[in-house]
Backbone of each chain as ProteinMPNN parsed JSONL, in Angstrom:
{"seq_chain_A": "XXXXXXXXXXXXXXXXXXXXXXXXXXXXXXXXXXXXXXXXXXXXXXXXXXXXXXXXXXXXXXXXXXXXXXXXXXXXXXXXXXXXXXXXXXXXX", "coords_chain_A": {"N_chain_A": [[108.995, 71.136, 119.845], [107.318, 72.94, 117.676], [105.53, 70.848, 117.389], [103.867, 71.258, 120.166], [103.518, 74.488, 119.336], [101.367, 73.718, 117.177], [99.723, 71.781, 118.7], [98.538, 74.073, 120.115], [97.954, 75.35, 118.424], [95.196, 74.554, 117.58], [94.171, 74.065, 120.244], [93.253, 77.019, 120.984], [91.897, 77.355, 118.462], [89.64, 76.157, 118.961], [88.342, 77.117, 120.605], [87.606, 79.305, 119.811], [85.459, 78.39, 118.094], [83.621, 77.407, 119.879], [82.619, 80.159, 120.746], [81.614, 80.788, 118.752], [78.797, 79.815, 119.958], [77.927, 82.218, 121.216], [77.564, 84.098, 119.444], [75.828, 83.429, 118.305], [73.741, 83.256, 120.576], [72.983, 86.15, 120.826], [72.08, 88.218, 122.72], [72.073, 91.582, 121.784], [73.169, 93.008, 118.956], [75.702, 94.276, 119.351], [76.815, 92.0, 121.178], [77.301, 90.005, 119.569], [79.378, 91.434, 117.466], [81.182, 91.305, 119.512], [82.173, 88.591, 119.736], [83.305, 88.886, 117.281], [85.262, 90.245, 117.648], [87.079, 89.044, 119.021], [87.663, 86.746, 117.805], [89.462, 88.526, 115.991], [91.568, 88.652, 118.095], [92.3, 85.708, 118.769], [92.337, 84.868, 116.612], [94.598, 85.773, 115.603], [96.445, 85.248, 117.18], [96.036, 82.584, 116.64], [97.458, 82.826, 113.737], [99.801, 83.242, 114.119], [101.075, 81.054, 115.837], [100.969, 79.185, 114.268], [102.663, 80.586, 112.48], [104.941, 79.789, 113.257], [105.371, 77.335, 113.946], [104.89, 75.958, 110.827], [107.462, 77.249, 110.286], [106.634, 79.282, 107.97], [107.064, 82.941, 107.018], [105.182, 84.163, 105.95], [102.806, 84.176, 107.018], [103.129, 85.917, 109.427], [102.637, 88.726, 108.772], [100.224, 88.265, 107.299], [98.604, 87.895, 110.258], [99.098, 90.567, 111.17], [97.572, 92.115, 109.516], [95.088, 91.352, 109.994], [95.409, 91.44, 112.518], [94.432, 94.636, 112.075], [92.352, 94.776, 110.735], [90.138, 94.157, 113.105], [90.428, 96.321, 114.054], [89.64, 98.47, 112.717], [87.026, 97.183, 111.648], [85.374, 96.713, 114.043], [85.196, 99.77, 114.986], [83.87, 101.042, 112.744], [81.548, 99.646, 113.367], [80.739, 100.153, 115.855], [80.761, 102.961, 115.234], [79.086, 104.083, 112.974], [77.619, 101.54, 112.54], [75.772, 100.464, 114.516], [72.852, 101.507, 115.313], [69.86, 101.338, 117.265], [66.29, 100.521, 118.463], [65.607, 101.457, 122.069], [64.391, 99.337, 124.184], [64.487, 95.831, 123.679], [65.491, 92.786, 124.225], [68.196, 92.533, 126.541], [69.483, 90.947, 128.375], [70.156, 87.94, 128.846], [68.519, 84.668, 127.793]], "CA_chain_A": [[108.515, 72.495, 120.054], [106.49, 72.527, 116.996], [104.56, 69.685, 117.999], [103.494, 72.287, 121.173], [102.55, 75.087, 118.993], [100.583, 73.196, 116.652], [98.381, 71.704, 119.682], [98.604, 74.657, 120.841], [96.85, 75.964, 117.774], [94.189, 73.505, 117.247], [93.254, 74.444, 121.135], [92.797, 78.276, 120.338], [90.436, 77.102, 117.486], [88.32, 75.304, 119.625], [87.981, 78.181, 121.783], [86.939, 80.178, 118.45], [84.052, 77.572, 117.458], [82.933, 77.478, 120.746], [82.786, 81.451, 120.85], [80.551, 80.722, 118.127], [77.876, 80.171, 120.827], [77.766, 83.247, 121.503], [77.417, 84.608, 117.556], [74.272, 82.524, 117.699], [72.638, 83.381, 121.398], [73.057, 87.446, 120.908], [71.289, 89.031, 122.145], [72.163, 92.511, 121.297], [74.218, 93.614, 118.05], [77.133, 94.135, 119.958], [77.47, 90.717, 121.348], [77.722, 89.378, 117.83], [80.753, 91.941, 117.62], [82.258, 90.53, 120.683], [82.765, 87.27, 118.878], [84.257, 88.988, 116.057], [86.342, 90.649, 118.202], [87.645, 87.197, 119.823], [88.043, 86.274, 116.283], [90.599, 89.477, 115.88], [92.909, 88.43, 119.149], [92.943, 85.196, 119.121], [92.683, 84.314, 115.157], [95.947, 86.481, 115.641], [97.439, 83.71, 117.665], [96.282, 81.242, 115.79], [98.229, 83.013, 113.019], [101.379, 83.702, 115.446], [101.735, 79.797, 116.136], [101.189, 78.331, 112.431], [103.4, 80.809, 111.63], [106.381, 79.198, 113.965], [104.878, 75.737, 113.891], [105.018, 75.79, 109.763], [108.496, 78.195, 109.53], [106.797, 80.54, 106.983], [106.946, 84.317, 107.607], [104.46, 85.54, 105.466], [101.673, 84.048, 107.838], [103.323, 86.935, 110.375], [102.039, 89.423, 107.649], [98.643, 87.94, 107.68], [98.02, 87.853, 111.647], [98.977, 91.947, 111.068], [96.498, 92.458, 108.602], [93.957, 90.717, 110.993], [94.785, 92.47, 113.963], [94.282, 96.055, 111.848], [90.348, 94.555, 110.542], [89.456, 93.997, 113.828], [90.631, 97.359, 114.94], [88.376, 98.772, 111.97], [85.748, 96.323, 111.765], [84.973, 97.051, 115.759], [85.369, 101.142, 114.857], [83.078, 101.142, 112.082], [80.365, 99.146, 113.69], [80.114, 101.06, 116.653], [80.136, 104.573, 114.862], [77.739, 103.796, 111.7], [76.147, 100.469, 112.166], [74.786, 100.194, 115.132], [71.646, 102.109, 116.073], [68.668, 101.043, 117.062], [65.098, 101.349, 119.369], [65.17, 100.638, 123.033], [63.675, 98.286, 124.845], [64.704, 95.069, 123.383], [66.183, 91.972, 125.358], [69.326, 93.091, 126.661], [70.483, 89.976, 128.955], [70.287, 86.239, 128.379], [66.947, 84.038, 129.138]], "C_chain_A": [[107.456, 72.857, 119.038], [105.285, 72.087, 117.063], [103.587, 70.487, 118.991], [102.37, 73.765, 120.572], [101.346, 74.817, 118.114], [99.15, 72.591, 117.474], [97.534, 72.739, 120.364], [97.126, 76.385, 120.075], [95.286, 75.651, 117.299], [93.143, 74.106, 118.419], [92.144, 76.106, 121.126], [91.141, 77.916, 119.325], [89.372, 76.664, 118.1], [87.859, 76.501, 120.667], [86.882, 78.87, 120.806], [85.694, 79.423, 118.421], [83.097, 77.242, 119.047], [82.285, 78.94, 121.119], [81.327, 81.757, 120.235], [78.821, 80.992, 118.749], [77.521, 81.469, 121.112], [77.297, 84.111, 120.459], [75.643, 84.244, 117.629], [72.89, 82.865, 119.241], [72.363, 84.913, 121.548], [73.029, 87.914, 122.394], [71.054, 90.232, 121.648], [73.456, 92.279, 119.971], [75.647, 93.24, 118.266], [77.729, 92.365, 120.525], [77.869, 89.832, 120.462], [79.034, 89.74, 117.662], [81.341, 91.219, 118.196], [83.209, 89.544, 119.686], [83.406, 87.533, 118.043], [85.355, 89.583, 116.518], [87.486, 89.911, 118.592], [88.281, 86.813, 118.92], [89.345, 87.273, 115.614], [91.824, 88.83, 116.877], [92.897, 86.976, 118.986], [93.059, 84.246, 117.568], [94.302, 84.684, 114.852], [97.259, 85.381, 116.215], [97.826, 82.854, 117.338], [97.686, 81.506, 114.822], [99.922, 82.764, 113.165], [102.191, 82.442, 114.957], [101.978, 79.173, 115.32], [102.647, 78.866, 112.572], [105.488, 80.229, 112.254], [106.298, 77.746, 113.666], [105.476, 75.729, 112.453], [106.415, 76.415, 109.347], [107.866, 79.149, 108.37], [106.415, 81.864, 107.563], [106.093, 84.828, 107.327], [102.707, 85.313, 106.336], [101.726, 85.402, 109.232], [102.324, 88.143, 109.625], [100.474, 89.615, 107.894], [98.357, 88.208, 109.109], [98.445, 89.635, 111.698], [97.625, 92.876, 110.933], [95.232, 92.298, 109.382], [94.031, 91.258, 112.339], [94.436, 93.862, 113.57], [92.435, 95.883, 111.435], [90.115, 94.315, 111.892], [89.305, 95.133, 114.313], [89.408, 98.114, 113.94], [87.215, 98.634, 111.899], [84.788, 96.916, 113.265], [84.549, 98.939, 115.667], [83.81, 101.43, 114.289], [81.355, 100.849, 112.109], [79.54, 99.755, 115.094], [79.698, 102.537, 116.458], [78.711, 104.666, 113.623], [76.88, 102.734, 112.058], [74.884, 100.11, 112.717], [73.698, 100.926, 116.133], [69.997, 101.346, 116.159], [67.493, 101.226, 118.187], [65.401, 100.954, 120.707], [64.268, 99.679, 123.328], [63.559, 96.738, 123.992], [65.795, 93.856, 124.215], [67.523, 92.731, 125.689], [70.147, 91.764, 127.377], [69.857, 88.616, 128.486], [69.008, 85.976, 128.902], [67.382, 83.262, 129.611]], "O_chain_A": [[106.424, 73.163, 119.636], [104.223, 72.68, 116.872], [102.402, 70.411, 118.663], [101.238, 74.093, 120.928], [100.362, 75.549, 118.218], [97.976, 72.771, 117.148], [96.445, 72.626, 120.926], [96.372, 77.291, 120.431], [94.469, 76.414, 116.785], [91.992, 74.492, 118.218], [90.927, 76.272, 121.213], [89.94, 78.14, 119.475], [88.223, 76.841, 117.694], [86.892, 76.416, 121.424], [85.666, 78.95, 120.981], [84.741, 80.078, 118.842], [81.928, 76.857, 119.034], [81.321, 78.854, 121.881], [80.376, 82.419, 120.65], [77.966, 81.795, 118.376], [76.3, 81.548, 121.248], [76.486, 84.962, 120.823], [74.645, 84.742, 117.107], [71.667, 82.779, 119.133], [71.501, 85.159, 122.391], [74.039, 87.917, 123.098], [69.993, 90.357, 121.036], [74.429, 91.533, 120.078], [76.425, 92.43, 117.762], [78.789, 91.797, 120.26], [78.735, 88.976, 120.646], [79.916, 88.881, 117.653], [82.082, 90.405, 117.645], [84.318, 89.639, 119.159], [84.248, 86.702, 117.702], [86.41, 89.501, 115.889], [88.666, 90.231, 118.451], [89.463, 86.5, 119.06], [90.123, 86.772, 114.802], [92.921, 88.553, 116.392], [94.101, 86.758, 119.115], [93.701, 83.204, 117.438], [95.048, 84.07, 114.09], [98.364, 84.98, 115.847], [98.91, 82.272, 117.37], [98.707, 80.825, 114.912], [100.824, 82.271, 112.488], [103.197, 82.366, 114.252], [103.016, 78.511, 115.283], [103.631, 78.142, 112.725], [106.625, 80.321, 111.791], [107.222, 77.117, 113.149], [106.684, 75.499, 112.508], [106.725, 76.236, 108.169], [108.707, 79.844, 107.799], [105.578, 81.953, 108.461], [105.744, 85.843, 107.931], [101.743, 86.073, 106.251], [100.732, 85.773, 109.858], [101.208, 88.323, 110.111], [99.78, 90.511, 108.375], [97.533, 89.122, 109.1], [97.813, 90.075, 112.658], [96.998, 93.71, 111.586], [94.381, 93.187, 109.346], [93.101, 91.49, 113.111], [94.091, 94.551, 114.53], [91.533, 96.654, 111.764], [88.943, 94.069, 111.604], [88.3, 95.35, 114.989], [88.298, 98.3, 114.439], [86.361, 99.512, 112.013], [83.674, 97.44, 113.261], [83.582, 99.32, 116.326], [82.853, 101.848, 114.941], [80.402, 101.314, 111.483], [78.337, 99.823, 115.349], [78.833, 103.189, 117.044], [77.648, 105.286, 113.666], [75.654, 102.814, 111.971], [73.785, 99.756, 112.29], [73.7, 100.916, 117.364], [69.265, 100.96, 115.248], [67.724, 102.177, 118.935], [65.533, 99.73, 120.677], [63.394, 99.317, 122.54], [62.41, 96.476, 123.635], [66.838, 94.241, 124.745], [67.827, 93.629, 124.904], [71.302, 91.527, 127.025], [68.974, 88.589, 127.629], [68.421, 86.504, 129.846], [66.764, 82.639, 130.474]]}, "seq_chain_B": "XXXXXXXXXXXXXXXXXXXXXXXXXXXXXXXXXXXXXXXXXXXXXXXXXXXXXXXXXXXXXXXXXXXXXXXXXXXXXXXXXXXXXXXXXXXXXXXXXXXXXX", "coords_chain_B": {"N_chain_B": [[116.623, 76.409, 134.146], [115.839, 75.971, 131.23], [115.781, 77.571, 127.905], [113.847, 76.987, 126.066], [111.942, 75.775, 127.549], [111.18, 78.139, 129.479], [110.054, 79.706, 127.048], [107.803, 77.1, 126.413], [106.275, 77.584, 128.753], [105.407, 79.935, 128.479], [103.483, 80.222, 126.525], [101.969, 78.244, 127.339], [100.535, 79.627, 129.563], [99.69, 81.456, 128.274], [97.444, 80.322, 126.461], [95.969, 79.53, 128.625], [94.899, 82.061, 129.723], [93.966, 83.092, 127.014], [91.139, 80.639, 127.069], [90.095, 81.844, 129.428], [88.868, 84.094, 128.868], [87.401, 83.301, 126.743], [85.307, 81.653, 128.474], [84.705, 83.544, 129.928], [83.143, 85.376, 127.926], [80.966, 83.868, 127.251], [79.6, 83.111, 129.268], [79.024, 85.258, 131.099], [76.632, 88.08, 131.976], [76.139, 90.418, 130.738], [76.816, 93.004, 128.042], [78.836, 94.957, 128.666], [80.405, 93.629, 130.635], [81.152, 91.274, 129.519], [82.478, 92.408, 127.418], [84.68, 93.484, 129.404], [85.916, 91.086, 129.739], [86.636, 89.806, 127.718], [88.709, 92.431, 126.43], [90.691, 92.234, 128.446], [91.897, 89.904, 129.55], [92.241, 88.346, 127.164], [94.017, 89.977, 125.379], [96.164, 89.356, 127.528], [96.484, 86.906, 127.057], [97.588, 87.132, 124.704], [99.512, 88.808, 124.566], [101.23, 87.049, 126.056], [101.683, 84.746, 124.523], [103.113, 86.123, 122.28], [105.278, 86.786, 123.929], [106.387, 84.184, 124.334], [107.086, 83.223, 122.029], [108.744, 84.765, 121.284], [111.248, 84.349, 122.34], [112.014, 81.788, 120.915], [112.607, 82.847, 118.708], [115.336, 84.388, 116.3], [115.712, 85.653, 114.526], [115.91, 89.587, 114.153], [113.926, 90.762, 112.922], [111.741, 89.72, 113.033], [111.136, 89.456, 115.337], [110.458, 92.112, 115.833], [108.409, 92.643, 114.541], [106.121, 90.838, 115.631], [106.184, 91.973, 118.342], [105.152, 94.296, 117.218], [102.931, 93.673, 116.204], [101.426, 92.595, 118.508], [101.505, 95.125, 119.859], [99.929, 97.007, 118.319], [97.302, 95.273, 118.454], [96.581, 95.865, 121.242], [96.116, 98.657, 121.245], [94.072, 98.56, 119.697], [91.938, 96.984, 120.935], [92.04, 98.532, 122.595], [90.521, 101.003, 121.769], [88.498, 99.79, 120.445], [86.728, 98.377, 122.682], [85.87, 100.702, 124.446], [84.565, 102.429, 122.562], [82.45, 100.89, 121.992], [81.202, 100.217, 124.125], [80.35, 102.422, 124.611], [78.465, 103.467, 122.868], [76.809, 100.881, 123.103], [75.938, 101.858, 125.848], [74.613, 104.861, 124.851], [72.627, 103.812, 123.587], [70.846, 102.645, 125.553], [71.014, 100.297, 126.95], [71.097, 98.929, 129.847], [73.758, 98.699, 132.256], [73.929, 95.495, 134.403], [73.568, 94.643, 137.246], [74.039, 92.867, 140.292], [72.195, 91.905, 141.527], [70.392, 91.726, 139.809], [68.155, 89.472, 136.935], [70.142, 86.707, 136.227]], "CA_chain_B": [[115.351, 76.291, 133.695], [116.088, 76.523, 129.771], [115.056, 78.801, 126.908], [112.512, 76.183, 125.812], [111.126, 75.572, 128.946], [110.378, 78.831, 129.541], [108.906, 79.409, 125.938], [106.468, 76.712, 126.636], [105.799, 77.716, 130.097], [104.26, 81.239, 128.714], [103.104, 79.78, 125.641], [100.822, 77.546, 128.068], [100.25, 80.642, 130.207], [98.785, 82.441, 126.991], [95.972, 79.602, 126.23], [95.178, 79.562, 129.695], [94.1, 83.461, 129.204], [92.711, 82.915, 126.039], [90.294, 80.087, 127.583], [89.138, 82.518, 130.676], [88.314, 85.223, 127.541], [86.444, 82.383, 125.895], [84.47, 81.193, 129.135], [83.752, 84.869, 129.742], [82.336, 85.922, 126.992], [80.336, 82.894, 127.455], [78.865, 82.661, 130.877], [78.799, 86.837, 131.385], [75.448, 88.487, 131.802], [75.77, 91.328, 129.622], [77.615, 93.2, 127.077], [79.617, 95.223, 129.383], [81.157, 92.423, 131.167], [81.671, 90.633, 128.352], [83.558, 93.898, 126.805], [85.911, 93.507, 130.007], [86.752, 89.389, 129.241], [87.589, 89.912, 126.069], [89.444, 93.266, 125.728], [91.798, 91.878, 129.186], [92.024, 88.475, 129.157], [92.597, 87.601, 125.651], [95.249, 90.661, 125.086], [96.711, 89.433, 127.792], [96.903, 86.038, 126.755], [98.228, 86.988, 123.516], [100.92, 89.205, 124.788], [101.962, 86.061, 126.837], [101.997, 83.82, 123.857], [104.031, 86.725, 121.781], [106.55, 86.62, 124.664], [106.703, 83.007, 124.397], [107.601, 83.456, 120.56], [109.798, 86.318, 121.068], [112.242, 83.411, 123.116], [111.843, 80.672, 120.122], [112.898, 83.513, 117.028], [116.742, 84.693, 116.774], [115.707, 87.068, 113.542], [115.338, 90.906, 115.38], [112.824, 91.775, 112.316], [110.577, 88.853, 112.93], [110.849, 90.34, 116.63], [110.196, 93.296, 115.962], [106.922, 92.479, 113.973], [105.933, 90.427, 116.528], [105.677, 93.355, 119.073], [104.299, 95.345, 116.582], [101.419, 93.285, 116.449], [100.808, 92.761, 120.078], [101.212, 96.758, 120.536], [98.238, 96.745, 117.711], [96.244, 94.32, 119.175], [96.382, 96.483, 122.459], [95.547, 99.707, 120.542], [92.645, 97.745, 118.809], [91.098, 96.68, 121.795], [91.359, 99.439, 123.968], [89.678, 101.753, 121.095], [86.906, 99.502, 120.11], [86.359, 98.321, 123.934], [85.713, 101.957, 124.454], [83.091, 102.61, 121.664], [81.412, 99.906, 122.045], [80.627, 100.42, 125.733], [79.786, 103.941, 124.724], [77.217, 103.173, 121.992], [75.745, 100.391, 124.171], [74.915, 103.197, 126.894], [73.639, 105.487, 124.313], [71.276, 102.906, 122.795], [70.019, 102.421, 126.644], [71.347, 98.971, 127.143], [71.441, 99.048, 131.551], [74.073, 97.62, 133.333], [73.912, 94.449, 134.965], [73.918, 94.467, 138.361], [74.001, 91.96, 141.053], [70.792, 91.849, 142.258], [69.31, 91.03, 138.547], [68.311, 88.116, 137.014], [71.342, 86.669, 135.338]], "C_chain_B": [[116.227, 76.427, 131.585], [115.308, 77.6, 128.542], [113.587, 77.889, 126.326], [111.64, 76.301, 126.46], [110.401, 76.539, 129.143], [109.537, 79.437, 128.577], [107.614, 78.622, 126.625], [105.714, 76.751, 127.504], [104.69, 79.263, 129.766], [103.595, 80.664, 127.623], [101.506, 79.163, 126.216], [100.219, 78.316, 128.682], [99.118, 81.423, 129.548], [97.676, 81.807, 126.83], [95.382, 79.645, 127.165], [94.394, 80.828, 129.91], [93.157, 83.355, 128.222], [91.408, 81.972, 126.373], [89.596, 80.697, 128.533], [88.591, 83.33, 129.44], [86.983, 84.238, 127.222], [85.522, 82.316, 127.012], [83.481, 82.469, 129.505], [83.122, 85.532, 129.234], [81.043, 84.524, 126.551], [79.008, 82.703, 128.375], [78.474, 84.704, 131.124], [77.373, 87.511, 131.425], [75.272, 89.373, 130.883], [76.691, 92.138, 128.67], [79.086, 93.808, 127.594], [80.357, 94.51, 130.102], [81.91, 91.345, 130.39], [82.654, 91.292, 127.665], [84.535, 93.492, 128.114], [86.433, 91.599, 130.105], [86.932, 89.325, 128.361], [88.653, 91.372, 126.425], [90.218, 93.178, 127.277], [92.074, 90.74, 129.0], [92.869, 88.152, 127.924], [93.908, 88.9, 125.148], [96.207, 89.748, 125.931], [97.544, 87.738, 127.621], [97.361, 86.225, 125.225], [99.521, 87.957, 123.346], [101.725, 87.833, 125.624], [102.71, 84.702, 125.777], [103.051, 84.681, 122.547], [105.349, 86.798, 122.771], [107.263, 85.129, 124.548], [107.244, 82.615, 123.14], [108.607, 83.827, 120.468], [111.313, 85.167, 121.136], [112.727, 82.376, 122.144], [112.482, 81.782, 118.689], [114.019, 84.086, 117.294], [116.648, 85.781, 115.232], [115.256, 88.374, 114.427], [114.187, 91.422, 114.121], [111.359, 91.009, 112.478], [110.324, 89.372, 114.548], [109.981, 91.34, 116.816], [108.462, 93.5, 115.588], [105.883, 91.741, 114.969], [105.287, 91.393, 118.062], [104.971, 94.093, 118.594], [102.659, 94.906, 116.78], [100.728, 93.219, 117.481], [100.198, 94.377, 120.205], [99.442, 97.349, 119.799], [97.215, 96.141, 118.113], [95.808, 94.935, 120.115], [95.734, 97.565, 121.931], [94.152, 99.529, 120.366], [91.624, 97.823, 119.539], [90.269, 97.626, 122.348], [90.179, 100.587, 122.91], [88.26, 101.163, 121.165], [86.023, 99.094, 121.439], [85.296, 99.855, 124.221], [84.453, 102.231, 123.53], [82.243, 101.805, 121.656], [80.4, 100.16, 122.981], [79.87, 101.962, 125.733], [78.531, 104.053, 123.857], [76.555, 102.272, 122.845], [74.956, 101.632, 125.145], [74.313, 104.056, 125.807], [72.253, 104.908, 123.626], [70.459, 102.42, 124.168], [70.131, 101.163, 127.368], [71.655, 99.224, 129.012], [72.739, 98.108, 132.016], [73.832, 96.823, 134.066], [74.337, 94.711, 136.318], [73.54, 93.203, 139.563], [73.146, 91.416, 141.694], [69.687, 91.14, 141.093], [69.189, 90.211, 138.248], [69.214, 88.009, 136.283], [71.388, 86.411, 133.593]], "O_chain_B": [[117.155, 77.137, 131.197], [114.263, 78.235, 128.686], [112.452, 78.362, 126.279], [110.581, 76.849, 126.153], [109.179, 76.401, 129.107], [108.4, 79.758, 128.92], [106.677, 79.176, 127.199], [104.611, 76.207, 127.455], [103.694, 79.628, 130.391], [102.473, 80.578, 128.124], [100.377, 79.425, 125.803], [99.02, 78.039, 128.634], [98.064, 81.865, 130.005], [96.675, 82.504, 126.999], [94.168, 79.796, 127.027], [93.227, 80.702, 130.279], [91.936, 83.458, 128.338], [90.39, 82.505, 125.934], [88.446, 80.287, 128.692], [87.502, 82.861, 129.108], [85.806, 84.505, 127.468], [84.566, 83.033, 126.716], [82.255, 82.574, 129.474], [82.436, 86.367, 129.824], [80.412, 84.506, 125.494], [77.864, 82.294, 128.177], [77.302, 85.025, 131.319], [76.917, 87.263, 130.309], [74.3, 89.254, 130.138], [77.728, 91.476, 128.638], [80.18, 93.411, 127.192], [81.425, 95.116, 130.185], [82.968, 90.762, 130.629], [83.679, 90.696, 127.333], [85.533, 92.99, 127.597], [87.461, 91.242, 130.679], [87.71, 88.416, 128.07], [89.723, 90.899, 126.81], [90.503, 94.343, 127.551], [92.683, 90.567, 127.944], [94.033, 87.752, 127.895], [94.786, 88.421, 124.43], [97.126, 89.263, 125.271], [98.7, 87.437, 127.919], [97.455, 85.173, 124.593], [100.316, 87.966, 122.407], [102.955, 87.862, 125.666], [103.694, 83.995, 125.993], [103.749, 83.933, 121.861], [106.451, 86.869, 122.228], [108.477, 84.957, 124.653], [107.924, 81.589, 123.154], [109.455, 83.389, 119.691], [112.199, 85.138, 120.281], [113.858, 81.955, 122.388], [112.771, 81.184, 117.653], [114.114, 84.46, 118.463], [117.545, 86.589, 114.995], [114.381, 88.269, 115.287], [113.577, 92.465, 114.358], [110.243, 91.444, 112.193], [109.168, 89.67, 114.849], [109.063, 91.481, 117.623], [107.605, 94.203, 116.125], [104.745, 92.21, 114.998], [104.169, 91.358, 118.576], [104.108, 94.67, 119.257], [101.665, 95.466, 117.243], [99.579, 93.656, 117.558], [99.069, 94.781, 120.484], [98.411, 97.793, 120.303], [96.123, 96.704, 118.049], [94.586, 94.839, 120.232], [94.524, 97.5, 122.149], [93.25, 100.236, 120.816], [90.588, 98.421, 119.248], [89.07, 97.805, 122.566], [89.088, 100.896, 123.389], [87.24, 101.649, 121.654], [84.819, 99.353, 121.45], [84.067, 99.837, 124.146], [83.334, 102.193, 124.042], [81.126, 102.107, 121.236], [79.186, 100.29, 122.823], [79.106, 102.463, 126.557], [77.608, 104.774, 124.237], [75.614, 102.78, 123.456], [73.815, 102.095, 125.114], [73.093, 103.915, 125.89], [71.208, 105.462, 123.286], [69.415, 101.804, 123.957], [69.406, 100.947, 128.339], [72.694, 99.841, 129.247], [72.633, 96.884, 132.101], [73.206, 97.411, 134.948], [75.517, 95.007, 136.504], [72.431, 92.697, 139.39], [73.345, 90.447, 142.426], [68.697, 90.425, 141.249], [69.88, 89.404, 138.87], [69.442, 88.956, 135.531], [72.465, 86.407, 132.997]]}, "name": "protein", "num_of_chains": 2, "seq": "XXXXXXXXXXXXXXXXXXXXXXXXXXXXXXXXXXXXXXXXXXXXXXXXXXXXXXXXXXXXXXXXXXXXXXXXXXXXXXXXXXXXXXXXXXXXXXXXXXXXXXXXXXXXXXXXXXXXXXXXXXXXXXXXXXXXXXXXXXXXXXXXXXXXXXXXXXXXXXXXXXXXXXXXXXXXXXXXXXXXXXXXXXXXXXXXXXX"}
């Protein structure tokens, strides 16, 4: 069972670094977010499964902490950070 | 069926969510679309893989935390989902529609 969440966490990650793509083709602000958002739910998972896979609790703790920055992080960036001019790409080339 | 079994049956259930999240925020034309494959998808694959936990832990406080976090995670989403999509439209960003180029 172990064995399960451990693959189970490895796959997650690969989702994450592939996500990456997305970090890197924008094109608006917000789609950058996205990814960090992705990085909130399913870094959370990751956390989840270590934290059964490995038996320690205080990784539960951590995947908390990480779902409350995303809830912030996401808050903060849509009320203060991000303004800016129209007319700039908006969809993919 | 056993308690395992079905553990790893949502467990598997949950990555399979989290992978549509991933492809969608991938392949999606624009921010708005992308805002709805992430903030469904990926909750819902991570309430599936907290259910699949819930079945595998026999402490009720590691339970309990467990839910907590999901219920956060849901909170999280639906807030920043929400502002996001609302600052995009005020900054002029158009919806994507079906007719455009992709």
């Amino acid at each position: 069972m172990s064995n399960l969440t451990l693959i189970l966490s490895v796959f997650l990650l690969a989702n994450l670094l592939v996500a990456l793509l997305r970090v890197a083709r924008g094109p608006t602000p917000a789609d950058r977010l996205l990814a960090a958002l992705l990085f909130g739910t399913t870094g959370v998972a990751i956390l989840l499964l270590l934290s059964f896979a490995t038996g320690s609790a205080a990784l539960l703790d951590a995947a908390l902490v990480f779902a409350l920055l995303a809830a912030i992080s996401g808050a903060a960036f849509a009320q203060r950070a991000w303004r800016e001019e129209p007319g700039e790409a908006t969809h993919d080339d | 069926m056993t308690t395992d079994g079905i553990s790893t049956l949502l467990l598997l259930v949950g990555a399979v969510f989290f992978f549509a999240g991933t492809v969608g925020l991938l392949r999606f034309p624009d921010v708005y679309t992308r805002l709805h494959a992430l903030a469904k998808a990926d909750n819902l694959g991570l309430g599936f893989i907290v259910l699949g936990l819930l079945l595998q832990t026999s402490s009720p406080a590691t339970a309990l935390k467990l839910i907590l976090i999901w219920l956060l995670a849901l909170a999280a989403s639906a807030t920043v989902g929400f502002l996001i999509a609302r600052r995009a439209r005020q900054n002029g960003i158009v919806p994507w529609q079906s007719g455009d180029r992709p």
